[in-house]
N, C-alpha and C positions, 0 to 999 in steps of 0.2 A: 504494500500500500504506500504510494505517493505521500509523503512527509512534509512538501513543498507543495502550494500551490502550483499549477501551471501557470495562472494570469503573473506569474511573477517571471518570466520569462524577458530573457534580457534582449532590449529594443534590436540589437544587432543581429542577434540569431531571428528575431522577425524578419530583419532585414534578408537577411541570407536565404529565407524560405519564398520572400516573395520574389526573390531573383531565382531560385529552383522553380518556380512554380509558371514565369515568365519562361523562361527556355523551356520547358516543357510543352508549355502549349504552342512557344511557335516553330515549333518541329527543330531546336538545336540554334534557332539566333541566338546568339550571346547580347545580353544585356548590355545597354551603357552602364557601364558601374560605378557612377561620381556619387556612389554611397558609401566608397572604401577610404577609410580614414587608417590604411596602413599604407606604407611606400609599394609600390608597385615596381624601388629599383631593388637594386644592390650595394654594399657599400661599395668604393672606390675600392682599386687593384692595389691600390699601396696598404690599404687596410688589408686585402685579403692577403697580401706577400708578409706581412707582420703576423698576420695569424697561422699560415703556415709556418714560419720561422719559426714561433714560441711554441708549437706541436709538435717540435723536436726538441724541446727542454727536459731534461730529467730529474729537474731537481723536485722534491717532496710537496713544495711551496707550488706547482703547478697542477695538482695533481689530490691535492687534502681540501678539507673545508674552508675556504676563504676566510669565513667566519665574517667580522668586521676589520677585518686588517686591509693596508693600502697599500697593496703590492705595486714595484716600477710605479710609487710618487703619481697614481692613477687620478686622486681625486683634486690635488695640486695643478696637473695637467688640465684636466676637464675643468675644473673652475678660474683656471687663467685663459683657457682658449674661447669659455663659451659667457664669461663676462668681465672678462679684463683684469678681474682683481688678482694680485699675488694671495693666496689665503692663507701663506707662512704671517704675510706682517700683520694680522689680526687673532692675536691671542687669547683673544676674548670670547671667540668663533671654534666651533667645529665642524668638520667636516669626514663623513664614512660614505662607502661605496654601498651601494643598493643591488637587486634585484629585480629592479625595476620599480616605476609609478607607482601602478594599481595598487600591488600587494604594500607597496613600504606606506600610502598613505590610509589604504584600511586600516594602517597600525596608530595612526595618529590620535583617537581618541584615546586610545588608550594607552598615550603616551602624553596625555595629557591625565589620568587620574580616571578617567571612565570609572572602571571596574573598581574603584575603593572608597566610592558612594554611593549617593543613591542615583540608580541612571537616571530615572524621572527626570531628577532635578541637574542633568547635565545635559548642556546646550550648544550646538554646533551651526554657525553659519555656512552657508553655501549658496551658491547662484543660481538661478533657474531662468532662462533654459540654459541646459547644461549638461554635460558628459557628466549623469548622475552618479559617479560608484560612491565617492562621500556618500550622497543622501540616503540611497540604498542601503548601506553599512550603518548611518548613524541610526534614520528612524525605524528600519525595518529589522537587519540583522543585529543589532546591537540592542532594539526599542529603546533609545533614547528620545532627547528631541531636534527635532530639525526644525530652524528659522529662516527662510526662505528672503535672501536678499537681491531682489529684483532686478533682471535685465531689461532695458528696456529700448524700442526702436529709437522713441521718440531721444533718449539720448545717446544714440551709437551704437549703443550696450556697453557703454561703457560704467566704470565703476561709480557709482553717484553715493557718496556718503551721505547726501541726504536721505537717499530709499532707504538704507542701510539704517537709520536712525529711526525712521520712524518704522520699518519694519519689528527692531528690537522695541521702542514704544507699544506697538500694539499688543505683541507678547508680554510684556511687561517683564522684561529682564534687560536689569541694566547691565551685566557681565557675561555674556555670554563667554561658555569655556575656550572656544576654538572659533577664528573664521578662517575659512576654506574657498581659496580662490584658485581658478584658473587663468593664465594669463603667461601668453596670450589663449585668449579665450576659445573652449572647441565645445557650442557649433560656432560662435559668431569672434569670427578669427582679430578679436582686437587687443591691441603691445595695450601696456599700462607705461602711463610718463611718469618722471618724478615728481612730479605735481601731484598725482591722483596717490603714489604711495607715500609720498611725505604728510597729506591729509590721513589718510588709514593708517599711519605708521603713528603720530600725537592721538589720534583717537585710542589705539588701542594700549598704549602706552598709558594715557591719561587714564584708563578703567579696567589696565592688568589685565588686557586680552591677549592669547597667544593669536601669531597668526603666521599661516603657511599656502605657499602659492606651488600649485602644478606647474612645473617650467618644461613639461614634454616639448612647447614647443619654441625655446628660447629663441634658439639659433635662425627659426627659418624667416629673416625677416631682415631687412636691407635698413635697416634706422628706424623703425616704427615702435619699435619696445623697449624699455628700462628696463632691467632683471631689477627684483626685491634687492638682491644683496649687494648691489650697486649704492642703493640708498641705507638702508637695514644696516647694515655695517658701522654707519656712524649714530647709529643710539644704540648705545648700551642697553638701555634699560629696557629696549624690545627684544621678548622671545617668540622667538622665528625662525622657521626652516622654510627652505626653498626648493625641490627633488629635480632633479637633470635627469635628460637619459639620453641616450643615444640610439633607441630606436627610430624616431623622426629624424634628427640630426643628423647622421649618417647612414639611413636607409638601413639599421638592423636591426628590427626589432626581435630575431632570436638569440641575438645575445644575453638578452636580459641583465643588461648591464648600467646603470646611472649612478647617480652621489646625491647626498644629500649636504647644504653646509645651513647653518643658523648657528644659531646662539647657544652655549655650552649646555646649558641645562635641558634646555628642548632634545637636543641631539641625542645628549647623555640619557635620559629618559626612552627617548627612540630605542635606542641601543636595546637597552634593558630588554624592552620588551622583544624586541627582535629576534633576540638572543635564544626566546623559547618559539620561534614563527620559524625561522628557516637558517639556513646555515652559511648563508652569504651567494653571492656573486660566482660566476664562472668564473676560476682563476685563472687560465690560458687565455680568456677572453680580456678580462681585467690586465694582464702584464703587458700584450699585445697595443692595448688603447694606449697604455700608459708610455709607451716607448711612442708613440706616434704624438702624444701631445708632448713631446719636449721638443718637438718644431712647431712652436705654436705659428710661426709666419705659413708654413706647409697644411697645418690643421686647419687653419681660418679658411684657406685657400677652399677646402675640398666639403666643406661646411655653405662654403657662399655658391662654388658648384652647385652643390645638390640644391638650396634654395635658389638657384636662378633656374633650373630644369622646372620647379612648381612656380615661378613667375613667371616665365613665357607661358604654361598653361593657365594660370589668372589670368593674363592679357588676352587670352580667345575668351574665355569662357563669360567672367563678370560683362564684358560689351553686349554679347549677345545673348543674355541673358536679361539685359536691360532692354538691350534693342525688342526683343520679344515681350516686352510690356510687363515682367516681374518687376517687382520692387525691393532695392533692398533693405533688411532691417541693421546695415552696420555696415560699414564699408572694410576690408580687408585691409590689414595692415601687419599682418605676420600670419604666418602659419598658412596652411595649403585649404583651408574650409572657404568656402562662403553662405552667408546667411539670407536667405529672403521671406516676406510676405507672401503667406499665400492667400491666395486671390479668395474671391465669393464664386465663382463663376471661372471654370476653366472646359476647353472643347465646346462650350455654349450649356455647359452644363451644370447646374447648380449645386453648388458644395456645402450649402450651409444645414442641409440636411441629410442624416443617413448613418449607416452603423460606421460605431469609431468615432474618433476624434477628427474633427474638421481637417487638420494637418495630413491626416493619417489617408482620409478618404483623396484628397489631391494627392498623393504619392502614390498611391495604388493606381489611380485613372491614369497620372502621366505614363508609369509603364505599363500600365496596359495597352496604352494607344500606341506609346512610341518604344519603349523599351530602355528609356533612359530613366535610371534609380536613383533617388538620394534617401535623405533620413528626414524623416519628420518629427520636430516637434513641441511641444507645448507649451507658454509661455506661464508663468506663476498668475495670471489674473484668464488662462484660454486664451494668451494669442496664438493664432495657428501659426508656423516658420517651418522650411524645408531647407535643411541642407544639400548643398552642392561641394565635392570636393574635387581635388584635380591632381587624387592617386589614380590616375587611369591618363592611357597619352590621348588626349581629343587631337594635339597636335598633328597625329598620323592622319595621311589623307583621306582616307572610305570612313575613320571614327569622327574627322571633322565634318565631312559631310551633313555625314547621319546625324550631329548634335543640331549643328547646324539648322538644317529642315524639322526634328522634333521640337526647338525650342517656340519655332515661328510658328507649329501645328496647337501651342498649348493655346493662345488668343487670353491670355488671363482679363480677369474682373475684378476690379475692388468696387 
């Protein structure tokens, strides 16, 4: 017997059935797939020639549990290449190699105290809409409480400490334990300035909030984002973690390789609990990285590669996606997502009623008509948004086409 509901089924694996479900009925056409929010390359050959190099190390250290150790100066490399800082001249700072995002930030609440009160009474911020695994973990698998700090078109989606404030207002909790951002933001691919975290950085400071930012997607972004630790760094008195990886960043996400750096105690906490969660990092993967960020002039290089292959696919896609009468809810400014409005009215067909969620029902009709997928979904007050990504090459000529003609067959409606 089923322990889990079904309805609890994670949005992507929906995703992945209604593209099963698409090639099935049209006898083997392959979907457009700008619903995949993983790389669609490989890392670079100079990555792969380092990782075969370190497949021929014999020492014990390549080959035993990582554990939290920082083997080949991994997390020093990764935190000078992917935002400038030395993180030796900050002793105030730690910094440990990950396992990856997903699993190292499910660990966060309870690297905050979760489990040694009462959960009820412990409270996690997070954005909606949103790559929900926070929310998921704090209100569901965890039952704590989740406070929902609003994205919003009308300001970019960008972070507005005002929603934020009166979001906590209407809960009535002035301290919340944790807030939990992503940035840049997936779905709606927007950098944070040091504007917007020097405000959240005195906010939370002034009311002993810890706070920790998803950086999956630091790197992918030509000037449009400030990393937290850029700013964070110079107040002490903020505890804060900030998670890297290198999945996005260099196109590998089975390495399961990233860092995490913040403030001593946050980290030191992390750890702890870690420590009974899993047993570290790949260490052949870990020594390899770490030999390739001591050229950080080389590393930057193959970093800005891989984000300009997803900026010339933003330059087809967001145009003509405009040009075909969608709207957007945020303008792109790092990271490989884009975000839009979905219409009342797409094919001549009315969306604002019918089984699902508004969002969900224009995603299904667009592939079903044209075959072109993205993600749909829900805004914290019902605004309908579809995601469009550009892990798939539209640049190739028979896939430009084909976007091309689906996007001007949808006629949207607001």
């Amino acid at each position: 017997m089923r322990q889990i509901p079904p309805s609890g089924i994670n949005l992507f694996q929906l995703i992945y059935r209604f593209i099963r479900e698409y090639e099935e009925k049209s006898g083997g056409v392959k979907a457009l797939n700008l619903s995949l929010g993983n790389p669609d390359l490989i890392p670079p050959q100079e990555v792969i020639d380092l990782k075969t190099r370190f497949a021929q190390d014999r020492g014990i250290d390549s080959y035993t549990y990582a554990e939290d150790r920082n083997l080949n100066r991994f997390c020093e490399g990764l935190i000078e290449t992917f935002t400038g800082l030395k993180a030796e001249a900050y002793p105030h700072l730690r910094y440990t190699p990950t396992a990856g995002i997903k699993t190292a930030s499910a660990l966060l609440p309870l690297a905050c105290g979760m489990h040694l009160r009462d959960r009820k009474k412990f409270h996690v911020v997070t954005h909606l809409p949103a790559y929900d695994v926070m929310g998921t973990w704090t209100s569901s698998y965890f039952a704590s409480n989740r406070i929902v700090w609003p994205l919003s078109a009308e300001t970019g989606m960008k972070m507005d400490l005002g929603a934020l404030k009166t979001a906590l207002n209407t809960a009535q909790v002035e301290r919340p334990d944790l807030i939990f951002v992503i940035r840049p933001g997936n779905p709606a691919s927007q950098g944070a300035t040091r504007e917007e975290w020097v405000s959240l950085i005195e906010f939370c400071i002034e009311r002993g909030i810890r706070l920790a930012n998803d950086g999956a997607y630091t790197t992918l972004t030509n000037g449009g984002h400030v990393t937290l630790a850029e700013v964070a760094k110079d107040y002490p008195k903020l505890e804060w973690i900030e998670l890297y990886s290198l999945s996005k960043a260099l196109s590998d996400p089975g390495a399961r390789l990233g860092a995490i750096f913040g403030s001593q105690d946050f980290v030191e906490d992390w750890v702890l609990v870690k420590g009974n969660t899993d047993s570290g990092p790949n260490p052949l993967q870990m020594m390899a990285y770490g030999e390739l960020f001591k050229d950080v002039t080389l590393s930057k290089k193959l970093l800005n590669d891989t984000y300009e292959i997803y900026k010339k696919r933003l330059d087809l896609l967001v145009p003509t996606l405009k040009k075909a009468g969608l709207k957007p809810a945020g303008e792109t400014t790092a990271g490989f997502f884009t975000l839009w409005k979905v219409p009342n009215r797409a094919f001549g067909i009315d969306l604002t009623q019918g089984e699902g969620s508004h969002s969900e029902r224009f995603n299904r009709l667009v592939i079903d008509r044209t075959g072109m997928v993205g993600v749909h979904f829900t805004g914290p007050t019902g605004e309908p948004y579809i995601r469009y990504a550009v892990c798939f090459d539209i640049l190739e000529p028979s896939a430009r086409a084909r976007f091309e003609k689906s996007a001007a067959e949808i006629r949207p409606e607001y």
